[in-house]
C-alpha positions in Angstrom: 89.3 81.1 112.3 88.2 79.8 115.9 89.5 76.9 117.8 86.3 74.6 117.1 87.2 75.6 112.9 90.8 75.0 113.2 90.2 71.3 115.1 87.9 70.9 112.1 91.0 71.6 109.5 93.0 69.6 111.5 90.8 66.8 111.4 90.1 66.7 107.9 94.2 67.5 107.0 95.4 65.0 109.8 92.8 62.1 108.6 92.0 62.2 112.6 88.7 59.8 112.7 87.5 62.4 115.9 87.5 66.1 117.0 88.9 64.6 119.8 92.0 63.2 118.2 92.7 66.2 116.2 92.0 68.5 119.5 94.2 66.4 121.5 96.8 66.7 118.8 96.8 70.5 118.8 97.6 70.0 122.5 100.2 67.9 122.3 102.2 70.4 119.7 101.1 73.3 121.6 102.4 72.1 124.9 105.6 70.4 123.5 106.4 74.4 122.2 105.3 75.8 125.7 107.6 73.5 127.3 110.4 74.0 124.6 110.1 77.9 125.0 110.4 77.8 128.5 113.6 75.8 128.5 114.7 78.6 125.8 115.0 76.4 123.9 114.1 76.5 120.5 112.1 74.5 118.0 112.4 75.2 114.1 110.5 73.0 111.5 111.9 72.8 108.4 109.6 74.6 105.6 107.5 75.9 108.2 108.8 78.4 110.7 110.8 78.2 114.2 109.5 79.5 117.6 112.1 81.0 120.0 112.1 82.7 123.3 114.3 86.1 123.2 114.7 88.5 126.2 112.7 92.4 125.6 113.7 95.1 127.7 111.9 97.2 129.8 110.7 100.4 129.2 109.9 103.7 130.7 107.3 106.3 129.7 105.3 109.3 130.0 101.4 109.0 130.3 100.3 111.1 127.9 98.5 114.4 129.4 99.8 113.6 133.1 103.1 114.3 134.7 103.1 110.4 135.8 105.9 107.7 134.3 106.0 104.4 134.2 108.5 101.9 134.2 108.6 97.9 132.9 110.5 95.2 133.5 112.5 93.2 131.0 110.6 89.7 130.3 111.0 86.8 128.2 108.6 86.4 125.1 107.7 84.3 122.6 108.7 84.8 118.9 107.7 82.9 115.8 109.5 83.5 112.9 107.9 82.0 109.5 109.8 79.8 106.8 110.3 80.0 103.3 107.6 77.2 102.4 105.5 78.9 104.7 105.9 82.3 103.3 105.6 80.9 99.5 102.5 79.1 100.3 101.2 82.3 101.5 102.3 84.6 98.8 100.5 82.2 95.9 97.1 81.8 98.0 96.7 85.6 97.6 
């Protein structure tokens, strides 16, 4: 599913009377949860999952068939962890 489908769904699930409503909608959610995450802070919804921001190390390597290594830096990233009404609702559309 693309953006242009998924502002669709939301339309029709929302009752939004425009694409524009629904889009601006999305927006509004996705930015709230950006700006949540960056606080590290996070955001759980009851049924439906929780985002969270959690620290992964760095790593180092070999490139495969060269005697070069890398190395990478430990960064912050974003992690969504789904719910149990989630997960069921899942489970039975199978």
């Amino acid at each position: 599913m693309n953006k242009a489908q998924f502002v669709e769904l939301v339309q029709k699930c929302g009752n939004y009377k425009t694409k524009v409503e629904a889009e601006n909608a999305i927006k509004a959610f996705t930015d709230a949860v950006t700006e949540a995450l960056v606080a590290k802070e996070d955001v759980s919804l009851v049924g439906f999952g929780g985002f969270s921001a959690a620290l992964q190390k760095g790593k180092s390597g070999k490139v495969p068939g060269t005697d070069k290594s890398y190395a990478t830096a430990d960064k912050m990233v974003p992690k969504f962890k789904a719910g149990k009404g989630l997960k069921d609702a899942v489970a039975a559309g199978k």
